[in-house]
N, C-alpha and C positions, 0 to 999 in steps of 0.2 A: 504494500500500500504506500500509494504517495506521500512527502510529508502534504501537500493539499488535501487530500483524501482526507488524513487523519484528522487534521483542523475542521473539515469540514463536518467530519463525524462526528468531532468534539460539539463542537456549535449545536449540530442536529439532536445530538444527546443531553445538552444543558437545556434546550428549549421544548427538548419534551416533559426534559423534569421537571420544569419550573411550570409548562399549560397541567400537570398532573397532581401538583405540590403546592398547594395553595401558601402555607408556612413560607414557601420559601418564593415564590411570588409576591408575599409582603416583604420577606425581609430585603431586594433589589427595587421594591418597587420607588419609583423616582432616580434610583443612580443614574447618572449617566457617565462611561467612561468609554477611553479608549485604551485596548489591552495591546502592545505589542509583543510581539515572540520572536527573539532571534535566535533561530539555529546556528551556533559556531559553526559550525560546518556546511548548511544547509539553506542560507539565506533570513530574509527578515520576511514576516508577516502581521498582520495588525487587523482588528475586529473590534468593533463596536458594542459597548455593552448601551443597550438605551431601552424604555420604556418595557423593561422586563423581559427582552428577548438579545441573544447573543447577534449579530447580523453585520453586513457589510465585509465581509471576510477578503482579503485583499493583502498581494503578496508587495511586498516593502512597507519599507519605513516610515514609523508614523512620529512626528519629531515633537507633535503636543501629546504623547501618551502621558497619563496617567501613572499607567503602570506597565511596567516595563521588566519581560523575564529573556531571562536568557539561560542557554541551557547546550547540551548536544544532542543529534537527532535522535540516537544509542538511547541519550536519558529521557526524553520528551517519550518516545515512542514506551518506556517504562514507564513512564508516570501517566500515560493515557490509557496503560495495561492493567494499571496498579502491581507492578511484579517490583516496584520501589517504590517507596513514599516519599511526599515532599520533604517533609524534616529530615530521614535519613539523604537526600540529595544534596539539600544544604548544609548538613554538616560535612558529606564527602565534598562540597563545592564544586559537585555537577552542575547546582541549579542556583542563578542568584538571581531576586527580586529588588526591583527599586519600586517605591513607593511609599504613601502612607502606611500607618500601621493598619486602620479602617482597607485599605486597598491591599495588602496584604490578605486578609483577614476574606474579603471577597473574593481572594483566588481561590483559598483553602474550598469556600463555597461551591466557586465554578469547577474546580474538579473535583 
């Protein structure tokens, strides 16, 4: 699978949870952010978090993000398997977050 594919899976899997999950439909509802994802190895991509649905999914760089990960394809493609978790990444410093703590805190959500 492509890393597009997977992004795109990702996106199609957060917004069916959030039309199924009402909890968690309040707890997004009003954010609006912009997520970018740079693969070390693999390029940048960037996706819109807005009025409760993940959307606009689009490869490069987005320079007003929000929030901003970076990572490698090896780990990304682990952390959308769950075969690693985010905390065990960041403590090996596969995966680093820039952002808010709050913008943090809503990744843990989005994945």
């Amino acid at each position: 699978m492509t890393v597009e594919e997977t992004l795109s899976s990702v996106v199609d899997r957060f917004n069916r949870y959030v039309a199924r999950t009402p909890a968690a439909a309040e707890e997004i509802e009003g954010i609006r952010r912009t997520i970018q994802i740079r693969l070390t190895d693999d390029g940048t991509y960037a996706v819109d978090l807005a009025e409760g649905r993940l959307g606009n999914l689009r490869s490069g760089a987005a320079p007003a993000a929000e929030l901003k990960i970076t990572t490698d394809s090896a780990t990304f493609q682990g952390l959308v398997t769950k075969e690693i978790g985010p905390m065990k990444a960041i403590v090996t410093r596969r995966l680093a977050i820039e952002g808010t703590l709050d913008d943090k805190i809503l990744l843990r959500k989005l994945l």
